[in-house]
N, C-alpha and C positions, 0 to 999 in steps of 0.2 A: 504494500500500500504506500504511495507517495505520502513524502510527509506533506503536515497541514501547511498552505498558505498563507504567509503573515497578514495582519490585517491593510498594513501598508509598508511600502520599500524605505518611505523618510528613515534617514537618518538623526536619531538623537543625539545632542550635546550633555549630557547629562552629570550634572553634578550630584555628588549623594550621601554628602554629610555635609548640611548648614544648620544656620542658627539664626533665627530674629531676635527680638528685645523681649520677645519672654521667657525667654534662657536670662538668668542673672549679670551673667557676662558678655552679653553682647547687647549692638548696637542698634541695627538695624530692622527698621521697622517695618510691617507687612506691604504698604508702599514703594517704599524703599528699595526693598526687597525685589519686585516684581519690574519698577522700572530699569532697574541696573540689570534683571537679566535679559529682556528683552533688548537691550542696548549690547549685550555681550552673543546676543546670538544663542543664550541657552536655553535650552527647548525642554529640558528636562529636570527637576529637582527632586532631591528629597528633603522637606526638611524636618532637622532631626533635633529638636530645643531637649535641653534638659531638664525631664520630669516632666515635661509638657507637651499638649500638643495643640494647644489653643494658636501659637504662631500659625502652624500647617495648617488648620482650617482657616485658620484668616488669609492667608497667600493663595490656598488652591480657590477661595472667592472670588480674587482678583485677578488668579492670573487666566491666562489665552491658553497657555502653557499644562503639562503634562506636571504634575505635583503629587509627590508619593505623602502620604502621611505617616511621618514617621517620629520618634522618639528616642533621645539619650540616657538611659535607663542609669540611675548609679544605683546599683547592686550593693551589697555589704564587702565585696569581692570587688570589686570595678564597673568599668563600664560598658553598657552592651545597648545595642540600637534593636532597635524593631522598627520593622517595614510595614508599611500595607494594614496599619493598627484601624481598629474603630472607637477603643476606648485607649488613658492612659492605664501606664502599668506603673504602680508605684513605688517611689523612690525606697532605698531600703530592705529589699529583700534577699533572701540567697540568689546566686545567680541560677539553681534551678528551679525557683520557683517566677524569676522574672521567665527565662526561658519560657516554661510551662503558660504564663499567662500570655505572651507573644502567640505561642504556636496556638491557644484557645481561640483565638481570633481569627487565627488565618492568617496570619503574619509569618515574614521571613527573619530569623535569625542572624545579625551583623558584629563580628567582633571589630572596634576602630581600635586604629594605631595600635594593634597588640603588644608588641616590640617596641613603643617609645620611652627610651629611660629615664627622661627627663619629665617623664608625665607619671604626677604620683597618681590619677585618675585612670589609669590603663587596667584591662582585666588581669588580676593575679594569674602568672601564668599555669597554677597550680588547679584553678577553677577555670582555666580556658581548657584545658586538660577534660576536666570533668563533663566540660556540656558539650564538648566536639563533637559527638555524634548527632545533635540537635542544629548544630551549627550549617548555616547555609550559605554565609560568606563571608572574606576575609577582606578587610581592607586594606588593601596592600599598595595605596600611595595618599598619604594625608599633608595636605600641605602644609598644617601649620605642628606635624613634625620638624624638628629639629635636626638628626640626621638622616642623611637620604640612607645609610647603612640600614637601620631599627627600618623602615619602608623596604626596602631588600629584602629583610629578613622573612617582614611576613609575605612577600610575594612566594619565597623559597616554600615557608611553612604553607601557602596553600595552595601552590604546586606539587606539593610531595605527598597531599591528600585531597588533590583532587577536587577542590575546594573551587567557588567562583569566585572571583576578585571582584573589589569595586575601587573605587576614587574619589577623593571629595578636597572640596576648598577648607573645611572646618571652619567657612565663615563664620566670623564675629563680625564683622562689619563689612560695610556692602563694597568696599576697592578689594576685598579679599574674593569676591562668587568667581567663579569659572574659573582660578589656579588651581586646581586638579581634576579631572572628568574623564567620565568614560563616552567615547564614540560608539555608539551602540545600535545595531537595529530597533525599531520600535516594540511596541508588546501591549499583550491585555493582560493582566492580572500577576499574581505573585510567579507562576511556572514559567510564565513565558518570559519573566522578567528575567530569571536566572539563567535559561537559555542564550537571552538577548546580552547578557554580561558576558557568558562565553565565549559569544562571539564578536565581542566590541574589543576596543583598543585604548589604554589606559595612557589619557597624553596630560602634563603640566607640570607644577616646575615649584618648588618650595617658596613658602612665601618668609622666611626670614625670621628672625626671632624681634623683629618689632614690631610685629602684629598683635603682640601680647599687651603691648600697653594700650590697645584700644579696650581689652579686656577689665586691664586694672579700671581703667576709668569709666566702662558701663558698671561694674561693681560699687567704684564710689559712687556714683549717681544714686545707684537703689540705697546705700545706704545714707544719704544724704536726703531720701522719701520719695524719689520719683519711680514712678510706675508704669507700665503698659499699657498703652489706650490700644481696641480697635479701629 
């Protein structure tokens, strides 16, 4: 039997780890957000705030564009994305129990930066261990890593099991969208998506260790009392 027909040839630009202003640490807003990628030519997002996913619903409103809803989950262990989510999964649990509530929904499993040493928020790799069999892909170029080595590493680590890669800007602020992405066929849903990464091309370029003080300073803001409107 030939295999199925995609639904269309376009090619995706597709970034797939970002962040708005309802992540604590970052800047940019659902606005924002949408007109900087449409100015970059990105056709694809996911965006992945931590503990929330209130930005995702407010940007897939706005945009023309292809928007996964997704979430940066911090685990008691580290941190782990979920794809393709309908509800959030809450901050704080084991990592197989965030796992479990991911996969309840029909969501795909994403380890970031696994291998960043310099990020004390990376999954232990002792509980990255543990949930691999649940694990559906690895991200293995994150821009606002620090060495391109730790990004190596986990392209190695999910080449040698097989694993699908992905790529992302780790937007914090909107000069940061589109430094990492995957070239991707297009797709419907979580299966096809992990197909469409298999066969996509993982192209961008580190965004530098000054990106972090757009960080420090979306953090003093919130604790300073400002907030996230939509």
């Amino acid at each position: 039997m030939p295999p199925r027909m995609r639904r269309t040839s376009r090619l995706l630009k597709a970034d797939l780890h970002t962040h708005t202003y309802f992540s604590p640490d970052a800047l940019t807003s659902p606005e924002k957000y949408v007109q900087t990628c449409l100015k970059r030519g990105i056709n694809c997002t996911a965006v992945t705030d931590h503990n929330d996913i209130g930005g995702a619903l407010a940007v897939q409103k706005l945009a023309s564009f292809r928007v996964i809803i997704g979430e940066e989950v911090e685990s008691l262990e580290g941190e782990i994305i979920g794809l393709f989510l309908r509800e959030e999964v809450p901050a704080g649990l084991s990592p197989e129990e965030s796992v479990r509530r991911i996969k309840d929904q029909g969501g795909l499993v994403c380890v970031p930066h696994p291998f960043d040493r310099f990020r004390r928020e990376h999954l232990a790799e002792a509980a990255l261990m543990r949930i691999l069999p649940q694990v559906d892909i690895i991200e293995t170029l994150n821009a606002r890593t620090s060495l391109r080595s730790d990004n190596e590493h986990a392209s190695r680590f999910a080449q040698e099991r097989g694993l699908a890669m992905s790529a992302g800007s780790d937007a914090h602020s909107a000069r940061e969208l589109g430094r990492a992405c995957v070239e991707m066929p297009d797709f419907e849903g979580p299966r096809e998506f992990i197909q469409a990464l298999r066969e996509g091309r993982i192209v961008g370029r580190l965004s530098g260790p000054l990106v972090h003080f757009w960080s420090r300073w979306a953090r003093l803001r919130r604790r300073l009392g400002w907030r996230p409107t939509e």
